[in-house]
N, CA, C and O of each residue as an XYZ file, in Angstrom:
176
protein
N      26.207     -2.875     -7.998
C      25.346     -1.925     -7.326
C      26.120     -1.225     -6.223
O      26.919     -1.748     -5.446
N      25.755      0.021     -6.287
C      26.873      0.777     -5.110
C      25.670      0.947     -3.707
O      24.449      0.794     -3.684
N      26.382      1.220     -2.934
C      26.022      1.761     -1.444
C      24.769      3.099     -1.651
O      23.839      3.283     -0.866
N      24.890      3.460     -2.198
C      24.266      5.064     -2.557
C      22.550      4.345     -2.773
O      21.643      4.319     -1.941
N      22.560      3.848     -4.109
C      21.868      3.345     -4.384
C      20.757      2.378     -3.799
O      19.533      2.504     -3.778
N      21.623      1.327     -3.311
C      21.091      0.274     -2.425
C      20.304      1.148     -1.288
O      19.081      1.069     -1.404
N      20.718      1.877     -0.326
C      20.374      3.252      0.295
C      18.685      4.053      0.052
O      17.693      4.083      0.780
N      19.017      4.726     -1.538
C      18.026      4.725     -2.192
C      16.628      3.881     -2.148
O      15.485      4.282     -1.932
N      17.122      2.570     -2.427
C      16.300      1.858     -2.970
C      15.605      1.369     -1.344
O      14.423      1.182     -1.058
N      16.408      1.297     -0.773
C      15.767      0.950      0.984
C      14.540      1.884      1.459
O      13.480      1.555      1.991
N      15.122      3.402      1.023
C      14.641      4.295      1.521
C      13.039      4.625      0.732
O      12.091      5.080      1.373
N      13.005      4.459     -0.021
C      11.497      4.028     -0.984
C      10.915      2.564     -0.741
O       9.753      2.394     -1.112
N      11.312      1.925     -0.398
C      10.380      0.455     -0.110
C      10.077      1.289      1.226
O       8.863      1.466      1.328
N      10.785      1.843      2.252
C      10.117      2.078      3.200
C       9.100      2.943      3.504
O       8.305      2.855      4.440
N       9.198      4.028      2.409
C       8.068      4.964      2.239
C       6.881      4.192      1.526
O       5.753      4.390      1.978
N       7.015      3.438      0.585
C       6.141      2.312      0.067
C       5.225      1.461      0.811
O       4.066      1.125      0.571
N       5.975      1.204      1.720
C       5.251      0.151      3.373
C       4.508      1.171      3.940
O       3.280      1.084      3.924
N       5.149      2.281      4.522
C       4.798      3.033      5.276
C       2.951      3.373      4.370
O       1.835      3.022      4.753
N       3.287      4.010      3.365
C       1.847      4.631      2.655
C       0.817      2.984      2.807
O      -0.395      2.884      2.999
N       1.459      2.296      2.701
C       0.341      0.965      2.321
C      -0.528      0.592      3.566
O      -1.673      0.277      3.889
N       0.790      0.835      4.091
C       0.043      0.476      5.883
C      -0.750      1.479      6.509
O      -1.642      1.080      7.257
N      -0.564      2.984      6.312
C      -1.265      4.118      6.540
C      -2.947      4.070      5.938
O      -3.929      4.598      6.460
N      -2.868      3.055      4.372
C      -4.183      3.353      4.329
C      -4.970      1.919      4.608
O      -6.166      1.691      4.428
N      -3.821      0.914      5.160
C      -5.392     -0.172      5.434
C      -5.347     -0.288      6.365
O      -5.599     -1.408      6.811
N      -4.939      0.970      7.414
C      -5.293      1.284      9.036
C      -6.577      2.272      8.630
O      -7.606      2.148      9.295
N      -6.534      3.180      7.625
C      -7.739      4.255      7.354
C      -8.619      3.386      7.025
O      -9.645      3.372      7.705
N      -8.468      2.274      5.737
C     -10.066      1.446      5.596
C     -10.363      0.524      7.014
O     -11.550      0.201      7.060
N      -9.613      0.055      8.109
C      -9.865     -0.630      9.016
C     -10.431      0.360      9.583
O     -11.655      0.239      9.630
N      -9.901      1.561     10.162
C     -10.836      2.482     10.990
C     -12.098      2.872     10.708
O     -12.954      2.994     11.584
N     -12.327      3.119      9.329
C     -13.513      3.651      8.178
C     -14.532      2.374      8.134
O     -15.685      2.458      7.710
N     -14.122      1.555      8.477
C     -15.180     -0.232      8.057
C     -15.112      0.235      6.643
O     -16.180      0.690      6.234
N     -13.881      0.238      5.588
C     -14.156      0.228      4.457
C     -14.575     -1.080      3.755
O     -13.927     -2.118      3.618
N     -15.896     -0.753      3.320
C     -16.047     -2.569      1.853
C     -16.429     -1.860      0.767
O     -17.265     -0.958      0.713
N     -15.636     -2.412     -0.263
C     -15.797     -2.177     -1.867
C     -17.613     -2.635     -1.687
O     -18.255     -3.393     -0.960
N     -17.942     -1.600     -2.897
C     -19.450     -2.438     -3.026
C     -19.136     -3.591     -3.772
O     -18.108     -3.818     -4.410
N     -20.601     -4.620     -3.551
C     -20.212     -5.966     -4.251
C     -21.320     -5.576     -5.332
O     -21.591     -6.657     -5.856
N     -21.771     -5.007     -5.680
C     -22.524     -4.934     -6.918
C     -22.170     -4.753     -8.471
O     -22.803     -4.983     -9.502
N     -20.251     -3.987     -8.070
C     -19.699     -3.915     -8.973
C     -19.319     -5.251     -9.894
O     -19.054     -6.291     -9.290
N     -19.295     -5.236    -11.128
C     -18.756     -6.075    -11.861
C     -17.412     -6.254    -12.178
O     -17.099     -6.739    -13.265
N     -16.308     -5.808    -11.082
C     -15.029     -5.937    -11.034
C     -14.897     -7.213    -10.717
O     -15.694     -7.748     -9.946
N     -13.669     -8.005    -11.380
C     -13.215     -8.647    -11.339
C     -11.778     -9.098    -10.107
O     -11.592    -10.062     -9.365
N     -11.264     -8.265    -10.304
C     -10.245     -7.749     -9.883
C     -10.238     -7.397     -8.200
O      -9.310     -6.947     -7.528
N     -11.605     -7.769     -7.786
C     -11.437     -7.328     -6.215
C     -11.148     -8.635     -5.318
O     -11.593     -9.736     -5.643
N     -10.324     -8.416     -4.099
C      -9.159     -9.516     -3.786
C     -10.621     -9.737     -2.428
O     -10.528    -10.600     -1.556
């Protein structure tokens, strides 16, 4: 793996963090809750 790359790959995990953290500061500000009526499985 070269320098360039590794670089790359830094530079997208950090835009990655950055977006993730941007929106569960928006659902913390929002009081976001999934409804529970849904039949999803899948909600954490």
């Amino acid at each position: 793996m070269n320098p360039i790359f590794l670089r790359r790959l830094a530079i997208a995990g950090l835009i990655l963090t950055v977006l993730v953290a941007l929106d569960g500061i928006f659902m913390v500000v929002t009081n976001y809750h999934p409804d529970d009526t849904s039949n999803n499985t899948l909600h954490m």
